[in-house]
Structure formats: structure tokens, C-alpha cells
N, C-alpha and C positions, 0 to 999 in steps of 0.2 A: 732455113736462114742462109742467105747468100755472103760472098765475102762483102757486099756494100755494105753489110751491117755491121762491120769489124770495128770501122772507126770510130762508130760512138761511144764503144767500151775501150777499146786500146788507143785511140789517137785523135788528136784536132786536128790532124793532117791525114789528106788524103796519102792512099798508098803511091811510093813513088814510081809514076811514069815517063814517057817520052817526053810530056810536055814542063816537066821539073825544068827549073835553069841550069847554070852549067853548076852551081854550088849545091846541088841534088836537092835543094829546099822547094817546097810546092805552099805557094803564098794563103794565107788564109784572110779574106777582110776581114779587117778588124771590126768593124759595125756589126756583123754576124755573130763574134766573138762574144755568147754569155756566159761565159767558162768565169770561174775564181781567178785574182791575181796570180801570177807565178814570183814565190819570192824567190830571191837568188841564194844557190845550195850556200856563199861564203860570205853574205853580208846583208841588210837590212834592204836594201833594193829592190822593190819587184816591178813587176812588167804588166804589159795585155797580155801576155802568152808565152808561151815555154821556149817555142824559136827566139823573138827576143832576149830571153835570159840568157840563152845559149851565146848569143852574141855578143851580150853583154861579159858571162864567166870567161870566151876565148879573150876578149882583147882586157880585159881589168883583172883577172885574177892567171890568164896564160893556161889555163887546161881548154883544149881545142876535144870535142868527144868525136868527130870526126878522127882526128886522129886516136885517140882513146878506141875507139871501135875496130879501129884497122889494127892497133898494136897490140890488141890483147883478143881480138876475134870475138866481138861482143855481140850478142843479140839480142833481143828484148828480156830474155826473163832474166839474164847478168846485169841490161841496165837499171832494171829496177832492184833491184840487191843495191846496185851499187849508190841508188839514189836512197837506199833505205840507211844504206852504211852510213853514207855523208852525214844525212839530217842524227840516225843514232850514237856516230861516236865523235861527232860535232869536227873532226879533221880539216885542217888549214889546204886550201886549192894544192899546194906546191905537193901534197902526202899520195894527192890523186895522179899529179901529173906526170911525177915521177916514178908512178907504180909501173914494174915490170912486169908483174903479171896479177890477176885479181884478187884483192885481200879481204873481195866481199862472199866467198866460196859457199859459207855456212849457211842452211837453206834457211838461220833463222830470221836472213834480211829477204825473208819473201813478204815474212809479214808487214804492213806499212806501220814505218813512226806517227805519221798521219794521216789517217783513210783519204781528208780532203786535198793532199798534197798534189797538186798540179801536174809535176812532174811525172807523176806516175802514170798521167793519163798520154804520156808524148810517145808516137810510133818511133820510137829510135831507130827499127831498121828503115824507114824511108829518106835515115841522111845517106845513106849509098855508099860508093866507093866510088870516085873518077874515072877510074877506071875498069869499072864493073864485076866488083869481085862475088862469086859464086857461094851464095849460103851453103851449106850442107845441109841433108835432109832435117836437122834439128828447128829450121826457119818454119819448118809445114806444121810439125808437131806444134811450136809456140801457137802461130794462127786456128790452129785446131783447140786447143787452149783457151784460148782468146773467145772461139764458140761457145763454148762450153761455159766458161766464164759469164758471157754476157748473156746465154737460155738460164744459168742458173740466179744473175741477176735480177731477170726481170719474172723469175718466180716469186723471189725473194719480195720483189715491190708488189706482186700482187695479194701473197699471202699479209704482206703488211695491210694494205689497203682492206684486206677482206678483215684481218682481227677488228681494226677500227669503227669497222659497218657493225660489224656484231656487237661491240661494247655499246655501240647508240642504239642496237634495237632492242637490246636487252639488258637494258638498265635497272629494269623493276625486280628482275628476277631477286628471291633473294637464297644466300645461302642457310641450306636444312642439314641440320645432324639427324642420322636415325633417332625413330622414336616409338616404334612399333614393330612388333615381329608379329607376322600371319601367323596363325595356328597350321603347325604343319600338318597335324590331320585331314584339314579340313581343304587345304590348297595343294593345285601341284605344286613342285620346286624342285628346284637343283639338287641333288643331295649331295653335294657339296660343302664340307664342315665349315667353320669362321677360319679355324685356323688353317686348312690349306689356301681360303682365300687372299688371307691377309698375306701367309709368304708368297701368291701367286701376282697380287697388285702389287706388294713393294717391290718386285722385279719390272716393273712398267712406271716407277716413279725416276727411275735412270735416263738422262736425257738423248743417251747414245740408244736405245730402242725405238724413240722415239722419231730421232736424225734418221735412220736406217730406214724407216715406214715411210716418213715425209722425203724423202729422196729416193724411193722406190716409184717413181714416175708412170709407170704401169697402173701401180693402184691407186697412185692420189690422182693421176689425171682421168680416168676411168670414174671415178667416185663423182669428181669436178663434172665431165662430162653429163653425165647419168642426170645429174641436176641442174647445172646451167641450160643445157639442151631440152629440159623438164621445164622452163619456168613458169607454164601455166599450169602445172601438176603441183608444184611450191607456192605460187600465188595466197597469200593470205590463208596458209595453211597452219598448224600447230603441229609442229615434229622435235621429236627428241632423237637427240645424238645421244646411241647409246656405247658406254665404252668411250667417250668423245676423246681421253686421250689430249691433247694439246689444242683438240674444238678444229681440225680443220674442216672438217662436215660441218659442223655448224655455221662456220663463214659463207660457206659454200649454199649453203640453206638462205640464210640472211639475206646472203645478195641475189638469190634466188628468188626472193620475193617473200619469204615464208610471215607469220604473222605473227609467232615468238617459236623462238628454239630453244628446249630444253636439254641442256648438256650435261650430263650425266655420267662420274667416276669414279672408281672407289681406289684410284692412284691419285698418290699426292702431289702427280704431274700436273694433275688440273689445277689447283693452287699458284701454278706459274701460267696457265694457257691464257686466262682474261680475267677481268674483273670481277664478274659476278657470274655464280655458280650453282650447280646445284652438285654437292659432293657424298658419295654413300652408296653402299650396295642400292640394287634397285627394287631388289625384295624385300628391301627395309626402311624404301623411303617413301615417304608422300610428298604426290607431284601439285604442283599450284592446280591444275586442271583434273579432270577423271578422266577422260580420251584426247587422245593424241591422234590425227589423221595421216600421218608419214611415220617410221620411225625409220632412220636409216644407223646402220652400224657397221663397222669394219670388225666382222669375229671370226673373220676366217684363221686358220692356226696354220701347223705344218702338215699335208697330207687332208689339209680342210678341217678335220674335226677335231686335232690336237689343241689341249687345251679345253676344249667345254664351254665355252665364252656362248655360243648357241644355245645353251641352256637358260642364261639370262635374256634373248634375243626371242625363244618359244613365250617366258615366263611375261615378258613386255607385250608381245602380241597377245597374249590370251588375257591380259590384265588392264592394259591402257590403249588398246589399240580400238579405236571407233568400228563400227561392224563394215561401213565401205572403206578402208583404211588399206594403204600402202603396206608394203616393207621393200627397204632395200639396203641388198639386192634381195629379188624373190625367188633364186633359183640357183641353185649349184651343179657340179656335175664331176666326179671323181672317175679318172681313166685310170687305164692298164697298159704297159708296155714293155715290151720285152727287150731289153741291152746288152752290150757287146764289148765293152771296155775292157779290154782281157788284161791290158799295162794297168789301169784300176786297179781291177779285180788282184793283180799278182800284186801289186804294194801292198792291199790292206786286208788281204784272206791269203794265198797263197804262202806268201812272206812266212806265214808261222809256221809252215811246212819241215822248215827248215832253218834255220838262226843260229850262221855261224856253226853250221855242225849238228844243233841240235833240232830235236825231236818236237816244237814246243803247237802240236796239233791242241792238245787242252786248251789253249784260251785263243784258241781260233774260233773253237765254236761261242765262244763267250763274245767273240767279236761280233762274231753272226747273228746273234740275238740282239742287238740293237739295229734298229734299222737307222741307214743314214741320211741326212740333211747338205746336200750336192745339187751345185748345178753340173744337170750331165747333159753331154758333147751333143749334138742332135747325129753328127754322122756315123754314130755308133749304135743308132739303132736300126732294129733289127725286124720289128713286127710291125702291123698295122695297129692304133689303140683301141680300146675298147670300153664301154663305160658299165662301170660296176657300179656306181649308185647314183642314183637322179633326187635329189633334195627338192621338193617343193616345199619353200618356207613358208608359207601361210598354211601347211598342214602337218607337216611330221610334227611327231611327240617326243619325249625324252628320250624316246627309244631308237632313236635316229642312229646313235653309234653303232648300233648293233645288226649286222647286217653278213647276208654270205651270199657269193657270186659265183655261181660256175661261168669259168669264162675257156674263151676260145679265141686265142691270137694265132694271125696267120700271118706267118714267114714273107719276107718283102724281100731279104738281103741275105744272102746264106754266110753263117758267120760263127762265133760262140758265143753261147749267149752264158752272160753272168750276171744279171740281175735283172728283176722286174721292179720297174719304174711306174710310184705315183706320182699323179698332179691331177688340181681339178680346175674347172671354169667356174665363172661369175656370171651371171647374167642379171639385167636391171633391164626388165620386161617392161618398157614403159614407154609411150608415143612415139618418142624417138630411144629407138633400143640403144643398149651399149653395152659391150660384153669385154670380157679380157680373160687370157689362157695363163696356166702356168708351166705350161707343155716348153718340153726340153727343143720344141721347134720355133717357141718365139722368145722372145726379149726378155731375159731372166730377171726376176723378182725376188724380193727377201725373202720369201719364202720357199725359192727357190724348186726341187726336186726329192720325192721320198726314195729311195733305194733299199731293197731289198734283195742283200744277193747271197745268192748261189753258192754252195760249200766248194762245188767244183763244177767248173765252167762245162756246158754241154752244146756240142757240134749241130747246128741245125741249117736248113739249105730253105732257098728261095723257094715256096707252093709247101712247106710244110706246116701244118696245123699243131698248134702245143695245146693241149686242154687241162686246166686243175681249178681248182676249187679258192677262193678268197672268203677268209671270213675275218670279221673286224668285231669287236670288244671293247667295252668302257672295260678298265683296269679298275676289279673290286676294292686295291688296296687305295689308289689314287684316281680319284673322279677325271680327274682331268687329260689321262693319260690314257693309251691304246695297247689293245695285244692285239697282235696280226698273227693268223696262221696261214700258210700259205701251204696246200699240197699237191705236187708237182712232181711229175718224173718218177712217181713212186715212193716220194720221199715227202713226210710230213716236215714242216718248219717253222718255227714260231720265233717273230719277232716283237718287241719291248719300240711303243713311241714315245719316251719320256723326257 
């Protein structure tokens, strides 16, 4: 996005140039003009547009924002505060005009009194200075702002536009409560109890999990991708979103072409995501159809297999998936890496070394036993990565957690190293591929970086080989959770993903 796209989200006026008049204003026709009236901040008055009012507030009520900008050193994100002040504490022109310095400080006039308010769309810094006074670097930040502001606007209108398609194409759906449980003899299945499920979905009915994922741009546009780039793969197809979450696969399916979407949750976020639903474990529900040709679902966890959500993703393919039938994504891939953070490493292992005097090594190692959820630095690493496990989804079995790696990383950066670093890839194998990393070398994601470090940091040099052993484990006590041992340097080490 270039700066010519600034002024649709921040301004009816162009930015100001050479060709401005001498009163720094840059004319807009008004026949162009399909903006809302501008009423006036101090009386029932309004205009074709925010210059205007301006003109009108200087000579009828004596507050000149010209001079208001030069007296208090005003720039875009102080004028809209101050236009949020006006309209919230309703203040007479003379309270503004007289201000010696800004009474609208508090950031809670960022929020608007009224989203549609005109004012708030006016480039204030394009009234200038006569004399051409010099922003400080705060003017680039705003503008940079201002991007960011109108990419995440017009996500905003598309996700709107996509709910809508999907409420029209799946009208008929209706909503099912459980009402049959397979004989677990007789089926595979998650062995996953009710009760850790239920306390693991009420954690996913919180809308802040949900904000986090859908603003994680990495994987909602990747997901997007995979299937708008697909649309003769979606073409009058039957896919369930599984896990669907707030249905954003599902829009994305809809407008894809798909032939119905079955969205599918046992969070009682879906109750807010659209109209009509299909809500319930998926082991426990019957679907309007018996196969499905797609089924796409977001179950990756932290370190990939945290959480167990794959388990319902195995139990859906082997149960409702048609025999030429999709999944997406159909492939994973979990690396190795060897890191360097020594300033890390001494805050959150070192540190106990030593505390104030004392001796407190005991619950260092306590610390060491979790592994941690980090985005880590890319310039601090130290090996080349390596891939310990390769997931093809249309074939692993329950037993996918379960897995051990002799691995071999070779030295790139001679450094210390203190911790080895998960992450895995996505791939969505499909006509036009589309893949996304969660590697501490690209664009970090919620899900960020697994860490496992090192009791004490060890010296290795550029051309040198480190070899040890990775083995991964479903946690007997909690299905959903991992134990990592890692043995390295001679020394066994076992960490907790919970």
C-alpha cells in the first residue's frame, strides 16, 4: 500500500503540496464530494465538508485550528482527541480557544463519540504552517498508523462481507445437540474425557483467543489464500469447518464456491459467529450429510501438537471424509534449532543462580521443566534447522504425538548456545500450493516459538556438529498436553508443554 492510499482512511484532502494556496488549504470539488455533512463542533450548522466548517468555526465562534496547531504543536492523533473532547464534553468555542495547552491528553478521546463523525476523517496536518514548520519524527509514526489503520479496515469489510455470504448460503442448516455416543469399543477416538474437554472449549468461548487468531495475519491469510486461490477445488463442494471457531473458514469456503459448509464447535463462541450452526463435539454429532469432500480446520496448537485438537481432525477424516476427499492443510512439518540468547537465558535460568545473595538453584530446575512460548530473536541463532517430524494428514493415526528424533544440527554462528528452538510449517498441497512458517526467521505468529533451554549455556563455534536425541509424548495424566525429553551434551532433560 502506497502513501496515495492514506487519504481515503485519514483525509478528503489531499496531502499538502507546492500546489496548496498561500492559506495551506488544497481545494476539493464539491460535486466529488460523497462524504456525510460536516456539522459544526459549536452549533447546529453543517456544511459540504470539514474545510468549510473550519471556516465557518474561525470567523463565528473565533477558534482559528491553524493557529490551535501551531500554539499547542498539534498533529493528527491530538486533533482527533480533541475533536472527540469537543463532541464528549460538549465545551463552548471560547474553553478551546483559550486553551494553553491540551485538555484532551487522556487516550480515552481516541475512541470516537461518533464513528460517523466527519471531522475525524480531516488530514489536520495538511493545514501547514506559513512558514513551514518542521514535524518531528512523531508526523511518520501517525502516517504509518494511518496504514495500518486502513489494511486493517478493509479486512474488517471483508470479513463483514464474507459472514453475510455464508448466512445466505447456509440458511437451511439447522442447529443439533448431541444425541448419540459411538461405542468406544468398537471406534477409534480421542481418549480424551468430557471433562477435560469441556474445561478445554470453555477456554475458546473468550473473544480475546479468538481476536488473537483472527489478527494473526499469517494464518488467517494463508487459510484465505489456500482456498480463494482453490476456487475450482471449493466449486460446489460439501466441507466442514472443523473447530470453525468464529466460521472464518467457513466464509472463506462460501465465497469460494463451496456447495454447503458445515461449521462445527463445541465453544460457545459459535453461538456469536452466525446464524445458523451446527454446535457439539464432532464425535458426538450427526452431520446432515454422511461425507464431506473438503474438510479444512485450524488445529494446530503450540509446538504443533499441543492441545490434541488433531485428534478430532484424524477422527473426521476417517468418519466423514468421502474416499477422494481433501484435508486442509494436508501436511505439517516440526523443526529443530539450536539458540543463542545468553541476556534470555540469564533472566529466566541464570537469575536463580543467585537472588540477592542467595542460593535459590532448586527452582531453577522447576523453571526448566516447562518449556516456554517465545517469540525468539532470528539473530541469535546459531544452527542450521532440521525437521524431526513430517505429518502427512490423510495418514497418521492417534499415534502421531508419539514420536523420537536423533537429530544432528550443524553450527552456522559460533556462539552460546541456550536453548533449542521448536516451530513447524503448514502446507495446503493443493493446485496452487500455499504454505506458511512459524520459524523465528519469518513474521511471527500466535503461536509464536517453543523453547527449551539449557540448564547452562554451552560454547559452540561455526563447522561444529551437536547430535542428541528428541522424543515427544502424549502426557498420560492430560491427553492434551506433551512431555519432551531432550538428551544432549550428555545430559538427559525433560520438559512439561501444558
Amino acid at each position: 500500500m502506497s502513501d496515495e492510499d492514506l487519504p481515503k482512511l485519514c483525509s478528503e484532502y489531499d496531502w499538502r503540496d507546492s500546489s496548496s494556496d498561500e492559506e495551506g488549504w488544497t481545494e476539493i470539488d464539491p460535486e466529488d464530494d460523497e462524504r456525510n455533512r460536516a456539522v459544526c463542533l459549536f452549533c447546529s450548522y453543517d456544511f459540504n465538508s470539514v474545510k468549510q466548517a473550519m471556516e465557518h468555526v474561525k470567523y463565528e465562534h473565533d477558534v482559528d485550528f491553524r493557529t490551535m496547531q501551531k500554539k499547542l504543536k498539534m498533529d493528527q492523533y491530538s486533533y482527533i482527541k480533541m475533536i472527540n473532547y469537543i463532541r464528549t464534553k460538549n465545551v463552548g468555542p471560547e474553553v478551546i480557544a483559550k486553551a494553553k495547552k491540551s485538555l484532551w491528553k487522556d487516550e480515552i478521546y481516541l475512541k470516537p463519540h461518533d464513528e460517523d463523525d466527519e471531522w475525524l476523517t480531516f488530514d489536520f496536518e495538511s493545514l501547514g504552517f506559513p512558514n513551514g514548520y518542521n514535524w518531528p519524527k512523531e508526523q511518520q509514526q501517525i502516517r504509518e498508523l494511518c496504514k495500518e489503520a486502513l489494511q486493517k479496515t478493509l479486512l474488517l469489510k471483508q470479513a463483514s462481507e464474507d459472514m453475510e455470504a455464508l448466512r445466505k448460503s447456509i440458511r437451511g442448516f439447522v442447529e443439533r445437540e448431541p444425541d448419540y455416543r459411538e461405542n468406544e469399543k468398537n471406534e477409534l477416538r480421542p481418549k480424551v474425557s468430557d471433562t477435560q474437554d469441556n474445561g478445554y472449549f470453555e477456554t475458546y468461548a473468550h473473544y480475546g483467543i479468538h481476536h488473537d487468531m483472527l489478527s494473526d495475519e499469517v494464518r488467517t491469510c494463508s487459510y484465505r489464500d489456500a482456498i480463494m486461490k482453490n476456487e475450482e477445488t471449493f466449486k460446489d463442494k460439501m466441507v466442514m469447518d472443523l473447530g470453525c471457531g468464529t466460521a472464518i473458514l467457513s466464509m472463506f469456503s462460501s465465497k469460494a464456491g463451496a456447495k454447503q459448509v458445515f461449521s462445527i464447535d463445541q465453544s460457545d463462541i459459535i453461538y456469536h459467529a452466525m446464524d445458523i450452526l451446527i454446535k457439539g463435539r464432532l464425535e458426538d454429532t450427526t452431520l446432515p450429510v454422511d461425507k464431506v469432500d473438503i474438510i479444512v480446520s485450524e488445529w494446530m496448537g503450540y509446538f504443533l501438537l499441543f492441545e490434541g485438537m488433531l485428534d478430532s481432525v484424524i477422527y473426521a477424516r476417517d468418519h466423514h471424509l468421502s474416499p477422494n476427499g481433501l484435508l486442509m492443510p494436508n501436511r505439517c512439518k516440526i523443526f529443530l534449532l539450536g539458540h543463542g540468547d545468553v541476556e534470555r537465558h540469564q533472566k529466566l535460568i541464570s537469575f536463580w543462580n543467585n537472588v540477592y545473595g542467595f542460593d535459590m538453584k532448586c527452582l531453577k530446575k522447576e523453571v526448566l521443566r516447562e518449556a516456554s512460548i517465545e517469540v525468539c530473536d532470528a539473530k541469535y541463532v546459531l544452527t542450521e534447522p532440521i525437521v524431526i517430524a513430517d505429518l502427512d494428514i490423510m495418514k497418521v493415526d492417534l499415534n502421531y504425538s508419539n514420536f523420537t528424533s536423533e537429530f544432528t544440527l550443524n553450527v552456522k554462528t559460533t556462539g552460546e548456545l541456550t536453548s533449542l528452538v521448536g516451530y513447524f510449517d503448514t502446507f495446503f498441497e493443493l493446485p496452487n500450493q500455499v504454505e506458511f512458517s512459524t520459524s523465528p526467521h519469518t513474521t511471527a505468529t500466535h503461536w509464536k516459538q517453543t523453547v527449551f533451554y539449557l540448564e547452562d549455556s554451552v560454547t559452540v563455534s561455526a563447522g561444529d556438529v551437536v547430535k542428541g536425541t528428541f522424543r515427544c509424548r502424549r502426557d498420560p495424566k492430560d491427553a492434551r498436553s506433551l512431555i519432551i525429553t531432550v538428551d544432549l551434551f550428555g545430559k538427559t532433560m525433560k520438559y512439561h508443554l501444558n
